[in-house]
PQR file of N, CA, C, O and H, with PARSE charges and radii, in Angstrom:
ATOM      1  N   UNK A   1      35.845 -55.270  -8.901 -0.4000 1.5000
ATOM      2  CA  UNK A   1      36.335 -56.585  -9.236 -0.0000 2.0000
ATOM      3  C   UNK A   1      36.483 -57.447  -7.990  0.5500 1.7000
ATOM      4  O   UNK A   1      36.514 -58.676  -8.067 -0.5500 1.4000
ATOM      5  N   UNK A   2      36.571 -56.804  -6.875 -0.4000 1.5000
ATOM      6  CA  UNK A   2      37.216 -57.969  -5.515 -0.0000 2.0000
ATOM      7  C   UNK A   2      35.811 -58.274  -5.125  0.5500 1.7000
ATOM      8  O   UNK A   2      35.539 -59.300  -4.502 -0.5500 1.4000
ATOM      9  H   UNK A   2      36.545 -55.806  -6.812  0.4000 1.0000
ATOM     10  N   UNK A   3      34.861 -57.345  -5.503 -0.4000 1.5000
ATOM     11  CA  UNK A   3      33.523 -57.713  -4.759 -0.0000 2.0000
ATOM     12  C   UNK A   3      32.831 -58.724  -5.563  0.5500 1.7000
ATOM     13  O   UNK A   3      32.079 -59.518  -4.998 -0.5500 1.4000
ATOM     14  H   UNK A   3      35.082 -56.511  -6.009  0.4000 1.0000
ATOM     15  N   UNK A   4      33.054 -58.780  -7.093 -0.4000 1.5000
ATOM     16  CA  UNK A   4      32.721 -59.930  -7.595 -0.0000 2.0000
ATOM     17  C   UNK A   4      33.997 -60.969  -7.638  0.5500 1.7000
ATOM     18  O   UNK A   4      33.353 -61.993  -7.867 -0.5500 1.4000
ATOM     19  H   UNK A   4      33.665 -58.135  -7.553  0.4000 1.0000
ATOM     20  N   UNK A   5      34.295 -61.064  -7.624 -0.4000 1.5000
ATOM     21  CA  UNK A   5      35.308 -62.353  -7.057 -0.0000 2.0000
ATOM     22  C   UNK A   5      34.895 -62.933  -5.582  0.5500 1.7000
ATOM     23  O   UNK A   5      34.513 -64.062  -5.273 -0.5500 1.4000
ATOM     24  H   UNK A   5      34.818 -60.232  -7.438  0.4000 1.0000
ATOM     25  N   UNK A   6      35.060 -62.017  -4.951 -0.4000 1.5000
ATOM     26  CA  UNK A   6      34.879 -62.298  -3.453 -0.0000 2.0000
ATOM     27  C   UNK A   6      36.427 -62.413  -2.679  0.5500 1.7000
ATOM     28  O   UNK A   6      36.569 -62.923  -1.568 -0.5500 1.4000
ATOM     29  H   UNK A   6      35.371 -61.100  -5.202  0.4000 1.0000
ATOM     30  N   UNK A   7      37.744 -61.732  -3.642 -0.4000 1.5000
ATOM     31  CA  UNK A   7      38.701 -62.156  -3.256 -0.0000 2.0000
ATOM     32  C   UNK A   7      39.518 -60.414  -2.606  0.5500 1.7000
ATOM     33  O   UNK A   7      39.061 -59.368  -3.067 -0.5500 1.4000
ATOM     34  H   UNK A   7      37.629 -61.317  -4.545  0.4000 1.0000
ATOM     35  N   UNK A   8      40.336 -60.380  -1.873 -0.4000 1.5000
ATOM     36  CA  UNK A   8      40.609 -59.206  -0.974 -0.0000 2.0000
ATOM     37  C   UNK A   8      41.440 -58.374  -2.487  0.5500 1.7000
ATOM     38  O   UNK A   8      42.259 -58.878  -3.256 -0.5500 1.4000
ATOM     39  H   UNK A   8      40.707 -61.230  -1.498  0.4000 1.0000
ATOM     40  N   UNK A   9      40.845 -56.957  -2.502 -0.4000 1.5000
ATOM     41  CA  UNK A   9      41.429 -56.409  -3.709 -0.0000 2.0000
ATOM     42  C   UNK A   9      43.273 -55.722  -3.573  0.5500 1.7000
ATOM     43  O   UNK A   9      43.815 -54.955  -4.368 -0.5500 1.4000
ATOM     44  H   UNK A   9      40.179 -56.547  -1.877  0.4000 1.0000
ATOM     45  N   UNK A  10      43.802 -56.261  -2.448 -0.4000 1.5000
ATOM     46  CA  UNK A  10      45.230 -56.548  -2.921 -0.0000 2.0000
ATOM     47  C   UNK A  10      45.767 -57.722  -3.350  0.5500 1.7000
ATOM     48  O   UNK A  10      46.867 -57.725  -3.904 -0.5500 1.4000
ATOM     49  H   UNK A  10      43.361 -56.885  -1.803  0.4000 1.0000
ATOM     50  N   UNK A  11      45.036 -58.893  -3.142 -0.4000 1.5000
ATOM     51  CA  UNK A  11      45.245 -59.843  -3.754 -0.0000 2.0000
ATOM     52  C   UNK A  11      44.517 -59.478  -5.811  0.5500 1.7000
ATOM     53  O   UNK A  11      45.014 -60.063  -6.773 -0.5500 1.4000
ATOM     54  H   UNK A  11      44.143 -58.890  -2.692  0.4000 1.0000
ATOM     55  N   UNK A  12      43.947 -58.972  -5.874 -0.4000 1.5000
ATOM     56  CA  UNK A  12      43.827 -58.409  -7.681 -0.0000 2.0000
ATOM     57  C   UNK A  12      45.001 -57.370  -7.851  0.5500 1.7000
ATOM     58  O   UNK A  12      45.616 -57.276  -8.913 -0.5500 1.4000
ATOM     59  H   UNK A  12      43.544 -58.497  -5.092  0.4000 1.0000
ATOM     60  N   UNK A  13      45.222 -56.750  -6.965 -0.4000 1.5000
ATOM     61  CA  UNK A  13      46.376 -55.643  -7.376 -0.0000 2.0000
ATOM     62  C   UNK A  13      48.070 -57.243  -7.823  0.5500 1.7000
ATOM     63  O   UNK A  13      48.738 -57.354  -8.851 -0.5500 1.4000
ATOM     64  H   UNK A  13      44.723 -56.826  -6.102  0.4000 1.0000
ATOM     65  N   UNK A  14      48.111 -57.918  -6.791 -0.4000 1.5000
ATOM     66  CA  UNK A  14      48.934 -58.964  -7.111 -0.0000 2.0000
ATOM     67  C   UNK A  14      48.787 -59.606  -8.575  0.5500 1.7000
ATOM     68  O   UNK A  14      49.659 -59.799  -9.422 -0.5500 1.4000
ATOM     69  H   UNK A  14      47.568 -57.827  -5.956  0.4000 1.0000
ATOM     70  N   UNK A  15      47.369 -59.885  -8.609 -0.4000 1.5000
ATOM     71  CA  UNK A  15      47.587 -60.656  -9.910 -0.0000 2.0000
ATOM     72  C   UNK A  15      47.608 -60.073 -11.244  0.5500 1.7000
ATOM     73  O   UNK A  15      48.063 -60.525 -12.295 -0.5500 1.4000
ATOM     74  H   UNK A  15      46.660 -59.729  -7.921  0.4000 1.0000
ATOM     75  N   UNK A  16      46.981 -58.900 -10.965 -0.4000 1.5000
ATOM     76  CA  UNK A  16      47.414 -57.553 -12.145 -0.0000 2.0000
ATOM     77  C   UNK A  16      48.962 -57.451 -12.404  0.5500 1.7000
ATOM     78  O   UNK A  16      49.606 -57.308 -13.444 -0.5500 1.4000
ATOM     79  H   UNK A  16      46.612 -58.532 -10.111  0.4000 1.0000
ATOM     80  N   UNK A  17      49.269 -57.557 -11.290 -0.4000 1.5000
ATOM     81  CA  UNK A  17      50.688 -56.918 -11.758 -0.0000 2.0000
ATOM     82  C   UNK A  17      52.023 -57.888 -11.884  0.5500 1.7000
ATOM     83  O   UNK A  17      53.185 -57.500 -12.010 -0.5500 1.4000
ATOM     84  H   UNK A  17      48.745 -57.673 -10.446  0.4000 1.0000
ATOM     85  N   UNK A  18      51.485 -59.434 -11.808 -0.4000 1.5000
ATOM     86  CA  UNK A  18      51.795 -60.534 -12.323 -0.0000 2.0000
ATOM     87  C   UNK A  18      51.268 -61.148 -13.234  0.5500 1.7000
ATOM     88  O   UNK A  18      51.650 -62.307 -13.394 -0.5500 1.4000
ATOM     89  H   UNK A  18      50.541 -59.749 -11.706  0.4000 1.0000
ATOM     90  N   UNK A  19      50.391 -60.694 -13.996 -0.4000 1.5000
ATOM     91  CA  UNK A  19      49.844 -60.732 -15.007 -0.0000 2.0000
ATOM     92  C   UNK A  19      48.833 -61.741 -15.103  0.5500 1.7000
ATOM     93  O   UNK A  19      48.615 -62.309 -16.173 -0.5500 1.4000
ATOM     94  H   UNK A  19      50.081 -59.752 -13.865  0.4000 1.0000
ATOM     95  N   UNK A  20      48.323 -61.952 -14.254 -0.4000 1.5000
ATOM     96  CA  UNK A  20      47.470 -63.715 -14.056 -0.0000 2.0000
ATOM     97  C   UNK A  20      46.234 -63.441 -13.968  0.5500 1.7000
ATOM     98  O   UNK A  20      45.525 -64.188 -13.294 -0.5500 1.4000
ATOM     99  H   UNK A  20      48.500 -61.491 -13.384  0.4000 1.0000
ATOM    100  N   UNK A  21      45.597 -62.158 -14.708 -0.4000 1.5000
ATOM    101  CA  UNK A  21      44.156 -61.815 -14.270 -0.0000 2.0000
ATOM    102  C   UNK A  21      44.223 -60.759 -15.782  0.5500 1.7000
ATOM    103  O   UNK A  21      45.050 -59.849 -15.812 -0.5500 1.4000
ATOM    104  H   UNK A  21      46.173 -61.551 -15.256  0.4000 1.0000
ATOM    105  N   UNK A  22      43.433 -60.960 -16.781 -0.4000 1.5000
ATOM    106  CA  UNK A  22      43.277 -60.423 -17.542 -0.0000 2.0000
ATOM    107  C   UNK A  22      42.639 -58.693 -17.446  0.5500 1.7000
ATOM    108  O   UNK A  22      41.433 -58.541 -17.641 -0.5500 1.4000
ATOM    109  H   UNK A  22      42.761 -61.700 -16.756  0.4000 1.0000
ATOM    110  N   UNK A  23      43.152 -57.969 -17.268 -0.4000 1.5000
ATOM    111  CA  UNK A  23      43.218 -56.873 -17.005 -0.0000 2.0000
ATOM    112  C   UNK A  23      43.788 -55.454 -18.157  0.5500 1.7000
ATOM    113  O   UNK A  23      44.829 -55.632 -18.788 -0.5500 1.4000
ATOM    114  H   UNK A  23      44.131 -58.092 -17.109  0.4000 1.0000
ATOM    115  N   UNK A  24      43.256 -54.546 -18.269 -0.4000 1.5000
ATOM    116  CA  UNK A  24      43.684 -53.262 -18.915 -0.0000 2.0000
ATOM    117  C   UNK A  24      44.153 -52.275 -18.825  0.5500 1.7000
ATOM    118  O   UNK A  24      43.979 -52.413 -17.615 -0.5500 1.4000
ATOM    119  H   UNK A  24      42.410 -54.402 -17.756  0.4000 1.0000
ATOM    120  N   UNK A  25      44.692 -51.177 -18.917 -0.4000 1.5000
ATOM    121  CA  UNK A  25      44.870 -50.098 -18.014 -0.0000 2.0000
ATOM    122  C   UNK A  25      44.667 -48.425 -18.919  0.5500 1.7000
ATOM    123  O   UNK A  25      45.446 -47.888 -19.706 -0.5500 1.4000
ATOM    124  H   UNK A  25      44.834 -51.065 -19.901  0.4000 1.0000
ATOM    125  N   UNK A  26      43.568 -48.043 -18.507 -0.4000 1.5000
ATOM    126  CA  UNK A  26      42.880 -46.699 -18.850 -0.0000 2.0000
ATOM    127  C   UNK A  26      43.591 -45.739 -17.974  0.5500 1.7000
ATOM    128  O   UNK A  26      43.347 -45.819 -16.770 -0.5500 1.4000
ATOM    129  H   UNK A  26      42.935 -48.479 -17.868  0.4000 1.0000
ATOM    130  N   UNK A  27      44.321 -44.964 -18.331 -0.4000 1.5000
ATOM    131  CA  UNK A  27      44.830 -44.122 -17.704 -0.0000 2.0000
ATOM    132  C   UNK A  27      45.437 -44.559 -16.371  0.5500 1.7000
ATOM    133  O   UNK A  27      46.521 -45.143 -16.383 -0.5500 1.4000
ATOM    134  H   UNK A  27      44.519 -44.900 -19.309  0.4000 1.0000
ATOM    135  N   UNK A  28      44.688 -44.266 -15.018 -0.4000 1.5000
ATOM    136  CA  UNK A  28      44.987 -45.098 -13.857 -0.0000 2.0000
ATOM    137  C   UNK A  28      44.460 -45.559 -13.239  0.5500 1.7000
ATOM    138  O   UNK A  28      44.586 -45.737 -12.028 -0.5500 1.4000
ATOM    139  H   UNK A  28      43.808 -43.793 -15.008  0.4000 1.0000
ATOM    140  N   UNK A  29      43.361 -46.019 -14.305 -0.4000 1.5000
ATOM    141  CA  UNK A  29      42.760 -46.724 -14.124 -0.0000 2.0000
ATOM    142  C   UNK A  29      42.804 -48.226 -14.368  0.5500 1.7000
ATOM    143  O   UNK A  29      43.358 -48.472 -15.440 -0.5500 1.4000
ATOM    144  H   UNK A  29      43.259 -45.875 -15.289  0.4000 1.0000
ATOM    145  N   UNK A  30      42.316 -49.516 -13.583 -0.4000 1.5000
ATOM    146  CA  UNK A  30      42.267 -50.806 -14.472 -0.0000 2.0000
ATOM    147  C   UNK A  30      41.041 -51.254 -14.636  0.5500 1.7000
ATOM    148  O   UNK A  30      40.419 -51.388 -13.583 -0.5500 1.4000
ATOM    149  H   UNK A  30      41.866 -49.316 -12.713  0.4000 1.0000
ATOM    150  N   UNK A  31      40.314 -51.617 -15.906 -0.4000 1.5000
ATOM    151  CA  UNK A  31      39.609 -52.095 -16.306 -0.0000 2.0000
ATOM    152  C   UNK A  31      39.215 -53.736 -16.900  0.5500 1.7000
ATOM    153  O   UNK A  31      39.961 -54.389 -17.629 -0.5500 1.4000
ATOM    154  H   UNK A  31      40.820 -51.508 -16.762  0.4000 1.0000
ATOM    155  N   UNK A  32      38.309 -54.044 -16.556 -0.4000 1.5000
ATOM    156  CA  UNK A  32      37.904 -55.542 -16.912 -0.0000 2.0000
ATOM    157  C   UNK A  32      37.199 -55.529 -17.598  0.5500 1.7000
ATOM    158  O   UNK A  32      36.414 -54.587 -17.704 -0.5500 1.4000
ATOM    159  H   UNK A  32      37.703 -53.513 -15.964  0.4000 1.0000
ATOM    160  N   UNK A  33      37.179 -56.746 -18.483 -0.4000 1.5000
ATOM    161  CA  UNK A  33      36.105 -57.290 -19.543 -0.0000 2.0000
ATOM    162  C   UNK A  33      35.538 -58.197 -18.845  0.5500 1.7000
ATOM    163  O   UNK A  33      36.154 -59.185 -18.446 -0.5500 1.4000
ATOM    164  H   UNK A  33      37.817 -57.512 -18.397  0.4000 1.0000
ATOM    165  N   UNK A  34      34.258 -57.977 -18.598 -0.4000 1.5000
ATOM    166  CA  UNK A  34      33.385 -59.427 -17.877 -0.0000 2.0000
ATOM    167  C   UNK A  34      33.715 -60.303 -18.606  0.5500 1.7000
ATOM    168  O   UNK A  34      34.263 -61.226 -18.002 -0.5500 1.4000
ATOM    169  H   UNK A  34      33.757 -57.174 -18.922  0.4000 1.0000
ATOM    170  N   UNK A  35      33.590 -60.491 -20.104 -0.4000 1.5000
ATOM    171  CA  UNK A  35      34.057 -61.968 -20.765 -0.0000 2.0000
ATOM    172  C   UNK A  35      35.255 -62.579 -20.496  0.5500 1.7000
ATOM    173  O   UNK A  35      35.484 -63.777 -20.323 -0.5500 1.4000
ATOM    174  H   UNK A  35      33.145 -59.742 -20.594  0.4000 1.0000
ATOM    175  N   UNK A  36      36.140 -61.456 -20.476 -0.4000 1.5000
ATOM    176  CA  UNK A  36      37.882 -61.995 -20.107 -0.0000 2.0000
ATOM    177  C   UNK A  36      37.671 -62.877 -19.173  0.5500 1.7000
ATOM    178  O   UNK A  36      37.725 -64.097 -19.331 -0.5500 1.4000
ATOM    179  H   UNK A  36      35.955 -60.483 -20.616  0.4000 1.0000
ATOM    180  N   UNK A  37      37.314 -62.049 -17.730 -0.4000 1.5000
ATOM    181  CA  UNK A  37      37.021 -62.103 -16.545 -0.0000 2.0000
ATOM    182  C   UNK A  37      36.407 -63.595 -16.460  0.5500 1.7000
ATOM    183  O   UNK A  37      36.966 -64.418 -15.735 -0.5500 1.4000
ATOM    184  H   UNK A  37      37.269 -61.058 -17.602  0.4000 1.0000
ATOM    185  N   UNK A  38      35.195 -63.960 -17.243 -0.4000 1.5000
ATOM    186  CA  UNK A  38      34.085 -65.027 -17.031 -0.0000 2.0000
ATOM    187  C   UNK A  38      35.090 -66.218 -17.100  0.5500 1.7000
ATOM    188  O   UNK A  38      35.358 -66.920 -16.125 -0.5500 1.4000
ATOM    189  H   UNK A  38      34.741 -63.291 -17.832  0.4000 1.0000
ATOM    190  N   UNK A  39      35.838 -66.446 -18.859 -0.4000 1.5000
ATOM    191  CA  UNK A  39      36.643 -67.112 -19.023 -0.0000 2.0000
ATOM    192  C   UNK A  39      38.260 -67.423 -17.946  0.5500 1.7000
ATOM    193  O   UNK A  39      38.873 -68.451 -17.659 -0.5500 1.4000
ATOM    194  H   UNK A  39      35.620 -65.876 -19.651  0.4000 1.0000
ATOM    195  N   UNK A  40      38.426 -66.206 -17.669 -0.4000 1.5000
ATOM    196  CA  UNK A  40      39.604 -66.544 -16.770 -0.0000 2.0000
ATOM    197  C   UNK A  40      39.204 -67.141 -15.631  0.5500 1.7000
ATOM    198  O   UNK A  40      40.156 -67.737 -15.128 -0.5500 1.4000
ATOM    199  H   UNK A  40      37.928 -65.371 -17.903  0.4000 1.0000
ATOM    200  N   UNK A  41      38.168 -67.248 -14.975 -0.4000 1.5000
ATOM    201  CA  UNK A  41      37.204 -67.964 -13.835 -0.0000 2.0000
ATOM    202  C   UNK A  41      37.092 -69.465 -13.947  0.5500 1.7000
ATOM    203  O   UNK A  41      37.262 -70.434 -13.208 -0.5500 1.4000
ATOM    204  H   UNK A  41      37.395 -66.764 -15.383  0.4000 1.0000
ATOM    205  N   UNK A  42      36.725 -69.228 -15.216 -0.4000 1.5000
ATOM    206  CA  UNK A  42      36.561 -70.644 -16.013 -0.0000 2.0000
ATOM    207  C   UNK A  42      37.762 -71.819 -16.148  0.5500 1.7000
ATOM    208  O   UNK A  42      37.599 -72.996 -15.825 -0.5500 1.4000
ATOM    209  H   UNK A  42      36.587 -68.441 -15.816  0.4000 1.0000
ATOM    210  N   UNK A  43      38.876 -71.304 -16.638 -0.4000 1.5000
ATOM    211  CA  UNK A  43      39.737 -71.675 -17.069 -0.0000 2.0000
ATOM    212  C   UNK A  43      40.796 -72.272 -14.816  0.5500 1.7000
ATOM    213  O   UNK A  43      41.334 -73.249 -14.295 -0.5500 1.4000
ATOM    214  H   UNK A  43      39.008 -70.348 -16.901  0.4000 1.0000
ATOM    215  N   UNK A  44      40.483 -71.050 -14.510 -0.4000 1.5000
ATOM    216  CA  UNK A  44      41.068 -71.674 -12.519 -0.0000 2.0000
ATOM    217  C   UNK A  44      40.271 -72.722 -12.598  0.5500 1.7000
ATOM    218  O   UNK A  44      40.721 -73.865 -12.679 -0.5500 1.4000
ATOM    219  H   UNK A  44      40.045 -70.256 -14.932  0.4000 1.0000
ATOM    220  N   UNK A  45      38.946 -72.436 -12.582 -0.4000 1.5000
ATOM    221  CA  UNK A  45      37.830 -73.677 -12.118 -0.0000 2.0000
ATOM    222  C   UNK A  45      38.523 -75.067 -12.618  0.5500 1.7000
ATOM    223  O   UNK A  45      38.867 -76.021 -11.920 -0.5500 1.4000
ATOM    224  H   UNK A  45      38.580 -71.508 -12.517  0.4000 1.0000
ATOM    225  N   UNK A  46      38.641 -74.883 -14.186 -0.4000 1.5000
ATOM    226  CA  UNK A  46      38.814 -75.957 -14.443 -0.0000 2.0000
ATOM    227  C   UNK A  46      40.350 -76.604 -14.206  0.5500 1.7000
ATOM    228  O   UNK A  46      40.641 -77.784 -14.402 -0.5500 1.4000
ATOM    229  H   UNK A  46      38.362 -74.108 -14.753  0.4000 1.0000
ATOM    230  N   UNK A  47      40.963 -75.897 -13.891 -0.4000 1.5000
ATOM    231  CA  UNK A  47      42.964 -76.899 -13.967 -0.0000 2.0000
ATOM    232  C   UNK A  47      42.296 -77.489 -11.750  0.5500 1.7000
ATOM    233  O   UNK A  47      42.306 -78.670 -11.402 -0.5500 1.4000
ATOM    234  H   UNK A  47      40.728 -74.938 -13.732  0.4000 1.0000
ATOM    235  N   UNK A  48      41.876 -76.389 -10.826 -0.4000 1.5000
ATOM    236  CA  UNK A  48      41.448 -76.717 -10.235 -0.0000 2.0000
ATOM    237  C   UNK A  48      40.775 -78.329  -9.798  0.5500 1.7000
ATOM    238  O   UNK A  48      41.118 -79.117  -8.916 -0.5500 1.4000
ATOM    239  H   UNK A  48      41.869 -75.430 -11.109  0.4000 1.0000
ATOM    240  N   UNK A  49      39.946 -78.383 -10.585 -0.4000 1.5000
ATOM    241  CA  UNK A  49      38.740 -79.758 -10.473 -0.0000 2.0000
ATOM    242  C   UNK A  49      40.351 -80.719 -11.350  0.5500 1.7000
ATOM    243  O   UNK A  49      40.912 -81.617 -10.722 -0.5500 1.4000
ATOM    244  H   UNK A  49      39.666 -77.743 -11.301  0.4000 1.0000
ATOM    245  N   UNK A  50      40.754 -80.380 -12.530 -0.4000 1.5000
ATOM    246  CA  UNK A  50      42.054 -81.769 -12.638 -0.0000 2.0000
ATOM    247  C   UNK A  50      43.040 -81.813 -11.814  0.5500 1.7000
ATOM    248  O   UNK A  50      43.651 -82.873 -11.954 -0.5500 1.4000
ATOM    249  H   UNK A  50      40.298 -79.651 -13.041  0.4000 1.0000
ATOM    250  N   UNK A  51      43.685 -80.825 -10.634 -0.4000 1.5000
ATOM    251  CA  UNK A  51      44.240 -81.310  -9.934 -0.0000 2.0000
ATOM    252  C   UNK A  51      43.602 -82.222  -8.777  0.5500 1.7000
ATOM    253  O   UNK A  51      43.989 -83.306  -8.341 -0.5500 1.4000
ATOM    254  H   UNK A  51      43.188 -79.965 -10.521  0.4000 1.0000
ATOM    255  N   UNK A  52      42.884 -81.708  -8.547 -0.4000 1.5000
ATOM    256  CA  UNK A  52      41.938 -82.990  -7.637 -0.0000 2.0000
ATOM    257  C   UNK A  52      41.968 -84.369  -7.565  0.5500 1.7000
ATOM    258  O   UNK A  52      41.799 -85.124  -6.608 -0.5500 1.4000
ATOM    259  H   UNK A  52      42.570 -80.827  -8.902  0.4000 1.0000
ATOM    260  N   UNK A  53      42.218 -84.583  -8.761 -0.4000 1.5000
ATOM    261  CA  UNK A  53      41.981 -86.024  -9.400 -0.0000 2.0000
ATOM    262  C   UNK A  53      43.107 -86.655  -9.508  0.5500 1.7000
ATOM    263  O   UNK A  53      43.135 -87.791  -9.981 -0.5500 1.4000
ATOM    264  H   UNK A  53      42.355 -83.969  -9.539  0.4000 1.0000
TER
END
């Protein structure tokens, strides 16, 4: 997940566990849904581009 983001993967351990990153948990494992994932991308992008303005 940090390598597709491009973002440092304690910063995903943060937002996992603040809940701000749509995320699952398989045993001890955490798992993503690329769609979750696509949309939750989507959804920064966009409040992003209206604060701008």
């Amino acid at each position: 997940m940090a390598e597709c983001t491009q973002v440092h993967k304690d910063t995903i351990r943060i937002w996992i566990r603040k809940g701000e990153i749509p995320a699952h948990k398989i045993g001890k494992l955490w798992c993503f849904k690329v769609s979750e994932v696509d949309e939750w991308v989507r959804e920064r992008q966009k409040c992003r581009r209206q604060q701008k303005f």
